[in-house]
N, C-alpha and C positions, 0 to 999 in steps of 0.2 A: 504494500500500500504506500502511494505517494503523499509525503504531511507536509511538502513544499506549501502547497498552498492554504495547509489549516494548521498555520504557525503566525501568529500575531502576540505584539506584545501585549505587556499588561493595563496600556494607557488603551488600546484599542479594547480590551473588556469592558473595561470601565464605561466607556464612550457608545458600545453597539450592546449591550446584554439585552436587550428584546430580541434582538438581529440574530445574534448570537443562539440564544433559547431556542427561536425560532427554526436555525436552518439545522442546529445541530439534532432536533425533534424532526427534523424534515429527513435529514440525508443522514442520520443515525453514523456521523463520520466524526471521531473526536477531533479539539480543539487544542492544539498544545499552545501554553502562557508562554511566555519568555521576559524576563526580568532583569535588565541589563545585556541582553545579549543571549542569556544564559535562558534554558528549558528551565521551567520550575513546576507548572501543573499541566495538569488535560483533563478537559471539559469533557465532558459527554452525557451521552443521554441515559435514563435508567432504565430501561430497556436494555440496552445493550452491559451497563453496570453487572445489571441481573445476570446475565445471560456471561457473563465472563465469571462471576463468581459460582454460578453453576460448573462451569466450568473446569476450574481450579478445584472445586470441594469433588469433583468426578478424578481431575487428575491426583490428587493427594490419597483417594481413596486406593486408586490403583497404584501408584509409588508405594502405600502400606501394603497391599497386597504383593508385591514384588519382593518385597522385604521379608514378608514372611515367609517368602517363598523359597529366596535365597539362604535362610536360616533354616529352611527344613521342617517349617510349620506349617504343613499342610497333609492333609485328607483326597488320598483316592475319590474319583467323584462315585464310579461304582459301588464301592463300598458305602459311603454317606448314606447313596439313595437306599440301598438295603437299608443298613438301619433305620432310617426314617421309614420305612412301606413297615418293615417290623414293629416299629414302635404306637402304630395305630393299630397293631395286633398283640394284646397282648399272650 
C-alpha cells in the first residue's frame, strides 16, 4: 500500500478533521500525522481498528499454538475425538 499520499502533518489535522473523518470513513485508508518531519500517529477508521485487532488476537492465538507445539504439548486429533464420542458414553 502507497501512504505517499495519506501522510500530512499535524497542523493539517488540526485544520481539515471533518475532511479528514470524512474520507478516512469513506476510503477506510489510514492517515499517518507527522510532527516535525517525523511519523508520530495514524488515523483510521474503527472498522478497520476492529478488524486488525481481530486480527492480531487470531494471530497471537496461533503463535500460542505453535509454541505449544514446538514444546510437545499436544494431542493426536484421532485420539481426542475418541475420547470425546467416549465421554458422552459413559
Amino acid at each position: 500500500m502507497k501512504y505517499s499520499s495519506h501522510i500530512k502533518p499535524i497542523s493539517y489535522l488540526k485544520s481539515h478533521t471533518a475532511e479528514i473523518v470524512r474520507d478516512i470513513s469513506e476510503n477506510r485508508e489510514p492517515l499517518i500525522i507527522t510532527q516535525n518531519g517525523e511519523a508520530k500517529l495514524v488515523v483510521m477508521d474503527v472498522k478497520s481498528y476492529e478488524e486488525q485487532e481481530e486480527t492480531f488476537a487470531l494471530l497471537k492465538i496461533l503463535a500460542f499454538g505453535n509454541h505449544e507445539i514446538e514444546r510437545g504439548r499436544f494431542r493426536d486429533a484421532e485420539e481426542l475425538f475418541y475420547e470425546l464420542d467416549n465421554a458422552d458414553h459413559p
